[in-house]
Each structure stands twice: as structure tokens, then as C-alpha cells.
N, C-alpha and C positions, 0 to 999 in steps of 0.2 A: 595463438590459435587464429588462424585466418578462415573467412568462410567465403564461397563464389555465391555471390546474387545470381538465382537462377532469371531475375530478371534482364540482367545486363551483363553478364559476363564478367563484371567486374571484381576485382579481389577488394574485399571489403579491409576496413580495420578492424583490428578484435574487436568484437562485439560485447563481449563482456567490458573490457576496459574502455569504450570511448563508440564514436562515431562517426559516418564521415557527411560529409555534406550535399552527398549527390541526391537529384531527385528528379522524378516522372513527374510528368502530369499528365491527366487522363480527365475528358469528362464525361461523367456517366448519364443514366436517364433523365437525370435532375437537369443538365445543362448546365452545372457548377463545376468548373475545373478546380480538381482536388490536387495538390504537389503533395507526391508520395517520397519521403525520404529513404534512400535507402541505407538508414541507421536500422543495426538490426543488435539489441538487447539480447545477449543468450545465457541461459541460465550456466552460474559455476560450480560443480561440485565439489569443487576445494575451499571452498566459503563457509566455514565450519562455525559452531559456537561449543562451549563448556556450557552443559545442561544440569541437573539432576536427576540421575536413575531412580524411577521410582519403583520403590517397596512398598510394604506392608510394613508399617512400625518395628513389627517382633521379627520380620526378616531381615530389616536394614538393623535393626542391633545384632545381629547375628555378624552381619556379614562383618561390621564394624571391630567388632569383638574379636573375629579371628586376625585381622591385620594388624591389631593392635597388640597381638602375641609377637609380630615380628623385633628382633631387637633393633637398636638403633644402627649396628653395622648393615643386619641385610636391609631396612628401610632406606640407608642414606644408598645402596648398590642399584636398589630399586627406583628409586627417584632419577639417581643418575639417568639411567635405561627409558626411563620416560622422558626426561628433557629432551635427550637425543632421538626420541620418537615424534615426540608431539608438540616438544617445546615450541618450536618456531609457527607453527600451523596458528599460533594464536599472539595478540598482542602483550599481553601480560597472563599466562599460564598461572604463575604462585599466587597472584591475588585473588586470581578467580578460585580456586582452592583455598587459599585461606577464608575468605568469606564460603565458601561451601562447609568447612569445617564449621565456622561458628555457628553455620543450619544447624549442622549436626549437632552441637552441642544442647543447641535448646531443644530438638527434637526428642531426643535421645535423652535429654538432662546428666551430660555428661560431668563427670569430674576433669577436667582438663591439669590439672597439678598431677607431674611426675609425667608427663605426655609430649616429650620430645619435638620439636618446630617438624622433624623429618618423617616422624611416624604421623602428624596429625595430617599435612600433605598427603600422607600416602592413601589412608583414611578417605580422605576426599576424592583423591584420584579414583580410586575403588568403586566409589557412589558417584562417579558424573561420568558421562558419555559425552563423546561429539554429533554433533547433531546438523545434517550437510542439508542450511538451511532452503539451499537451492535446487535441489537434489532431482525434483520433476519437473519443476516448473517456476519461471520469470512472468510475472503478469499483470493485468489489470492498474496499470498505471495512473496519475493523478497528476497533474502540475501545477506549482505554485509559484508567484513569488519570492523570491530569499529575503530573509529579514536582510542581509545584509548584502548590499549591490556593489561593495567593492569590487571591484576587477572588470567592472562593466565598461565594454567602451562606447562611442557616443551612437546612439539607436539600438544599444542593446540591454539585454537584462537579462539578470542572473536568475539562474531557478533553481527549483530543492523539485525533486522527481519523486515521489512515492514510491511502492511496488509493491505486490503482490506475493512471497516467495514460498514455495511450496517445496515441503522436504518429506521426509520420512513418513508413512502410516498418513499422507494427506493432509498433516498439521501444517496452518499458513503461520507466518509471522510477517511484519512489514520492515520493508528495507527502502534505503534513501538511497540518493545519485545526484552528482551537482552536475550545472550546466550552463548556458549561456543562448539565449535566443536572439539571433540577431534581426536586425531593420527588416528583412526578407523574409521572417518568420520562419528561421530554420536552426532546429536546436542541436547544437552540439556539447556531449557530456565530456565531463573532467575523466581523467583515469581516474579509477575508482582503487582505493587501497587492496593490498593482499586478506586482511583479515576483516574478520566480523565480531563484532562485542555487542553482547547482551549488557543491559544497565543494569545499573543498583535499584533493587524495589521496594518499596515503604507503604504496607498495608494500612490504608485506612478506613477511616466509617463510611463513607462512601464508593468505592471504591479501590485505589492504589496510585502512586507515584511512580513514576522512572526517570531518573537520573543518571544521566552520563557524565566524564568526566570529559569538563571542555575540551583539554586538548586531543581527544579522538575524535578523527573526521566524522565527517555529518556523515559520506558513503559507508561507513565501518557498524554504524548503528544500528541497532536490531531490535524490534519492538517484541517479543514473546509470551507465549500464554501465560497469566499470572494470576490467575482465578478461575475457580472449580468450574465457570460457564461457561471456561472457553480453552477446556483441554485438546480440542483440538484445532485450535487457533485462532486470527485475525482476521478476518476475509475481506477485500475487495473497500481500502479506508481511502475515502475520498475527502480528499484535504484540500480546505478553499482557505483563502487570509478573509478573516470579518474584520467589514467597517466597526468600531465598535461606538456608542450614542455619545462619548466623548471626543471623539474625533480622533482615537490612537487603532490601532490596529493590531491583532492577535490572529494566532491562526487554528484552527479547527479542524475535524475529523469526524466522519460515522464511519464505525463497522462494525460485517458481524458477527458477534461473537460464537462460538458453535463447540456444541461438549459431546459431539452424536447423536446428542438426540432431541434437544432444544436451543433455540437462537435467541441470544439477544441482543440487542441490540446497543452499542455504546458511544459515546461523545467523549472525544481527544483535545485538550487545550494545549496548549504549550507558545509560548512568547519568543522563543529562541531557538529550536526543535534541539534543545539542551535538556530541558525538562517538561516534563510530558506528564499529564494529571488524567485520567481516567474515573468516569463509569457510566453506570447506568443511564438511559435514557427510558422513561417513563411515560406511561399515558397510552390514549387508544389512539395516537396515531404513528405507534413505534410496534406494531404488532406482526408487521414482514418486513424484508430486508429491502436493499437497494435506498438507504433515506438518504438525501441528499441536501446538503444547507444554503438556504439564499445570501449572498456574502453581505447582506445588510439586511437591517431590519424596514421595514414599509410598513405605515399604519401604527409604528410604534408597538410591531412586534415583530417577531422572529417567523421566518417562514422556511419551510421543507415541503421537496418532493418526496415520495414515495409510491409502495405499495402496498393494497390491504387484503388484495384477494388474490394474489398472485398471477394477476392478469394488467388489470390495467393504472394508469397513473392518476394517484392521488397530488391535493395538496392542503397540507395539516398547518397551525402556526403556533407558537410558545411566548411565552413572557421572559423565558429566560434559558431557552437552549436545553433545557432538559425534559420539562414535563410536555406533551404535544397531542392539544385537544381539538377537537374540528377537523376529522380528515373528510375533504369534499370530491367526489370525482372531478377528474379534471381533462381526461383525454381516451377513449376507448381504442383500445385494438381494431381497425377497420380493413388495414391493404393484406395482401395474399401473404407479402413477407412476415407479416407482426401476427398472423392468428393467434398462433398458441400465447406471448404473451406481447407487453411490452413495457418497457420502465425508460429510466434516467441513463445516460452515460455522465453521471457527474452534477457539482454544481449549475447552478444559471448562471449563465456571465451577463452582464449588463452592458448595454449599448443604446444608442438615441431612442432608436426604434423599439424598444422592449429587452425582455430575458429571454436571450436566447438559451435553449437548450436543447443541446445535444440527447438523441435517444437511442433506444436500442429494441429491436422487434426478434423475434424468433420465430421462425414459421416450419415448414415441414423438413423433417428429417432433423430438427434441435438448428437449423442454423440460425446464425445470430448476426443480424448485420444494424449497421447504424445509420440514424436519418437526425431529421432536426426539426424542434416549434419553432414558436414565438409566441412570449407570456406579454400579456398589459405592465406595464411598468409600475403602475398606482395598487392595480389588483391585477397581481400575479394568478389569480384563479378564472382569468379569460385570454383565454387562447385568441393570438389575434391571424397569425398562420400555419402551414403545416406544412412538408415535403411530402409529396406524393410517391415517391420514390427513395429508396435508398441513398441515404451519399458515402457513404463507404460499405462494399463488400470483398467478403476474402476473396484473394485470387489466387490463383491454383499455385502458387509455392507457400501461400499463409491458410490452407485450407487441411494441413497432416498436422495434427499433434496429440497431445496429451487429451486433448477433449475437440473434438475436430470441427470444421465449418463453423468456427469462431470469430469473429470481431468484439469487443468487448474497452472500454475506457473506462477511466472511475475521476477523469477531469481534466479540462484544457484550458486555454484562457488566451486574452484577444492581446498581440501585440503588432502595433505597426500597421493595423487595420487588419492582419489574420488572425482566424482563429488555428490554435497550435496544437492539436490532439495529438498524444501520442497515445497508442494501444495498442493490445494485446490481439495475438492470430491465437488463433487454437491453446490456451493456455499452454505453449511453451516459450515466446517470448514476446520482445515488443519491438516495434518500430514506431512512427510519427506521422502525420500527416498535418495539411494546412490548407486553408481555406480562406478568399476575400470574403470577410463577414458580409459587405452592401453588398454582393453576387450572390452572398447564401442565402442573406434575407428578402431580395428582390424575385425568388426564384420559389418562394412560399405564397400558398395560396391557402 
């Protein structure tokens, strides 16, 4: 699938699989020339997972019951006819079915003796659906580090890309993308595989686990609802690497969680993005969304941005990443673009001169565009500059989508002296953009 930039005429690479390395620069009110990539992310609807249909207890033994009337001849006819339908669409089809069966079994408190390998698959196939995680929308992007910088060459660096993915009934989950930023501060991603796999989940007292099996790419990964508070998904997980007070480094996550009707708010660890430990996030300064983690600790504790009033930018701090007390104003809504609100695009990246952070203002008509501070380095809770101006807004080919006059990032990070945002237009996909951090900070007032 090829797409034409309405910016340049040019035939892009699939945007799904990869990107290319052309780019604009423009500078806007600010006097910052921004280099606009024209790598353009599109959502795939052929990006499926094996789910669970959910019933009612006494309907899903219902529906169980009847398939398990079929004999072994027309179960093994039936299965065939699935292979050839669905088989391929996914990386390993029977395991994921056979772990759906063992749901069943404890759900259901089945007797599994005298129950054929071919009728319990069936069973399962019966009770899962595919579920096209991509379906409306590619979004809200994050960038990190990769733990692991093999394939890097010299002034460059590997990255693990986050993503936003929106499917069916508006349920989000998060999806990975590898990549490579080179000396010029211009990221290009790996092709990304054909399928997607959900991981193995291990419900705990706190929380829940998810576990992949190493050898499926980091792209093929899929993070999914896996607790009652967030049946209808993941929202917007912005992933920073923390310093950690031993001097090793782990990487992190907030997002938020959403059931329809209440949000909470959750913290992601994971050392390898192999396994991934989830939950809760606690305390009055985790009571609206957008919270966003400082990649070290200052002061000898943990500090976040957020919001509490759904207006303007707090800053809250923890003893350990979970509980978060102290939320203090920290920046009001003032220019014509940010009236109605304004929050974080992301982590603060650190640099000489303070924490920068990227923001986000929304003004008339729900648009949403992005500007920049600058935090004290000692005490992140004093603002040392501001942009008076937007530094990126949509332009008229990123201004149509799923939710329109959008700009939107969930995190970037400084290589080679740029800073490397990639984000989202109108929640339907993403591109990238870049920026001389000394030009973006010299140009705050």
C-alpha cells in the first residue's frame, strides 16, 4: 500500500511497514525551525488478535455444551475449515486456543477427560473472536530508548516506538514499532511483522503480569484489557527509561485505564519490554489523566506531571512510583490556543539548561496543538521559560480524521542535540517531527 504526501507529491513507503526519510522544514511564530518527516504511520486492519467473547457464565456454558455435542469426525472437518480461514492471519492460532480452552475449563469447571484435543480447540474457537486492533485508529505515540542498541551504527540509536491502537467499540490497547534515529535526528522504523499477539496474563494482588514469549518481535506485541477498570482499554502510555538510585536503568509507563465510566490511572514496568508488571497508581495526585513520569528522581524522590482539574498543569512527587502526594500548580492555561485546557505531551527530557517539556493546549473549536517549557532542574516545580506560540500545528493534510484538528504526542527524547517527536494528526495516524533543542530553549521567554 503506497500513500502520495499531499505535501510533496511524493510516493511515500508503506506507511504501515516502515518510513522514509524525507522532510520539510518550516518555522512557525515561535522562530524554531521544526523538520517535519514525511514518515507517515497508518493504521492496519489486518493486524488482528485472538480475544475472548464475552458471555454471561450460564450463556457461555450453553454455547460450550452444544459444540461439544459435535463428534470427533465433524470437529477434526470443522477445524480443518478454520485453519484455512484464519490459520495464517495469526502467529500461532492452536496455542492461543488451547490456552483459551484451559479458561474455559476453570471458568466453566469443566471435566476435560473423554474431550478430544479437536473438539476442545473447537470449543475455544466458538468463544474467541478476532479483534482488528487497529481498526480506527494509529496514535498518540511515545519514544524510547531500546534496551538493546545492537544494530546501531556510529551517531545512531535504536528505539522501541509506543502506540496508541484503536479498534472495535473504541477499545485502545498498546502496540510497539522498532526503529533507529540517526546523528540528523531522523527516525526510521524496521518493517514491522504481519501479525499481532496478545501475551500470557498472571493475575496478581496488585495488579497483573504479561508475558511474552521472547522469540516474538517486540512490533507483534500487544498490550490488552486485562482488568474490570479497563474494559475498554489503554489510553495514551507514555513510556520514559528511569534512571534508577542504583545507577541501572528500567523503563516505565502511565496510562489510562477506562471501563466507560471511570479512569484509572496505571504504572507499567518492564526491564526488557518481554515482561511487563502492571497497576495501580494511587494517591491525590493520580485523580485525572495525562500523568507523566520525570526519568529520575530529584530531591530523592520521584516526580510527575499531570492534571487535576482538567485544565491546567500540575506537579505531584512519590517515594516510589506508586503512591503520589503533593499535587502543586504548576503552569495555567494563558494564550488564545490553550483556553479550554492544557497538559503534558510526554515525559521531561533533561538537558543543561532544565526539563524540557513538551505541551499541549486546546483552544476553540477542540484544536489541539503543541508548544514547550522549561522546568528548574533542582525544583522541577519552577518554571524558568515558556513559548508564546505554538511549535507544532496541524496542517491542512493532518487536520481530517477520526477526531479532527489534532496534534497530540505521549513522548520524544533528545538525540544529537534534537529533540525527536513523533505524533499523532487527528487520531488517525502518526508522523515525526524534530527540533535544535539550544533554538527551542533560547526562543522561551
Amino acid at each position: 500500500m503506497l500513500e502520495t504526501s499531499a505535501r510533496s507529491g511524493t510516493v511515500l513507503e508503506t506507511p504501515a511497514r516502515g518510513g522514509t526519510l524525507l522532510e520539510t522544514s518550516a518555522r512557525g511564530g515561535t522562530g524554531v525551525a521544526v523538520a517535519r518527516q514525511e514518515l507517515r504511520l497508518q493504521p492496519d486492519p489486518a493486524r488482528v488478535v485472538a480475544l475472548p467473547l464475552q458471555f454471561a457464565p450460564a450463556v457461555l456454558a450453553e454455547r460450550v455444551e452444544r459444540v461439544l455435542r459435535r463428534t470427533d469426525a465433524q470437529a477434526a472437518e470443522a477445524l480443518r475449515d478454520m485453519t484455512g480461514r484464519f490459520g495464517w492471519r495469526h502467529r500461532d492460532l492452536t496455542a492461543q486456543l488451547r490456552r483459551r480452552w484451559a479458561e474455559l475449563v476453570d471458568l466453566l469447571h469443566l471435566d476435560p477427560s473423554g474431550i478430544g484435543e479437536d473438539r476442545r480447540l473447537l470449543a475455544a474457537a466458538y468463544t474467541t473472536m478476532e479483534y482488528a486492533v487497529e481498526a480506527a485508529a494509529l496514535c498518540n505515540p511515545s519514544i524510547v530508548p531500546a534496551p538493546d542498541q545492537r544494530g546501531a551504527g556510529p551517531g545512531e540509536l535504536r528505539v522501541v516506538v509506543s502506540l496508541r491502537a484503536i479498534g472495535e467499540g473504541h477499545r485502545s490497547t498498546v502496540e510497539f514499532r522498532t526503529g533507529t534515529v540517526d546523528a540528523a535526528g531522523r527516525l526510521r522504523l524496521d518493517p514491522a511483522g504481519r501479525w499481532a499477539t496478545p501475551g500470557h496474563v498472571t493475575p496478581g494482588p496488585d495488579g497483573y503480569t504479561v508475558r511474552f514469549d521472547p522469540a516474538t518481535p517486540l512490533d507483534e506485541r500487544v498490550l490488552y484489557a486485562a482488568a474490570p477498570d479497563e474494559t475498554l482499554g489503554l489510553e495514551d502510555a507514555r513510556f520514559v527509561p528511569l534512571r534508577l538510585p542504583d545507577g541501572s536503568t528500567s523503563w516505565a509507563a502511565t496510562y489510562t485505564a477506562y471501563n466507560g465510566r471511570d479512569i484509572t490511572i496505571k504504572l507499567i514496568r518492564t526491564d526488557d519490554f518481554t515482561t511487563f508488571t502492571v497497576r495501580p497508581m494511587t494517591g491525590p495526585g493520580v485523580s485525572d489523566k495525562g500523568i507523566a513520569l520525570f526519568p529520575r528522581q530529584v530531591g530523592g524522590r520521584w516526580w510527575a506531571l499531570g492534571r487535576q482539574d482538567g485544565q491546567r498543569l500540575f506537579v505531584m512527587t512519590s517515594p516510589d512510583l506508586v503512591h503520589w502526594d503533593d499535587p502543586r500548580p504548576l503552569a495555567d492555561p494563558v494564550h488564545d490556543w490553550e483556553l479550554v485546557q492544557m497538559g503534558n505531551c510526554g515525559s521531561p527530557v533533561e538537558t543543561p539548561a532544565g526539563w524540557l517539556v513538551v505541551t499541549h493546549g486546546v483552544g476553540m473549536l477542540r484544536r489541539y496543538v503543541m508548544s514547550a517549557m522549561l522546568l528548574d532542574r533542582d525544583d522541577p516545580g519552577v518554571v524558568l521559560g515558556r513559548l508564546e506560540r505554538p511549535l507544532l500545528e496541524p496542517d491542512e493534510d493532518e487536520r481530517e480524521g477520526y477526531v479532527p484538528n489534532v496534534l497530540y504526542s505521549c513522548g520524544g527524547l533528545v538525540h544529537g542535540g534534537r529533540l525527536v517527536l513523533p505524533y499523532a494528526y487527528s487520531d488517525r495516524a502518526c508522523s515525526v517531527a524534530s527540533v535544535d533543542v539550544e533554538e527551542l530553549i533560547a526562543a522561551m521567554r
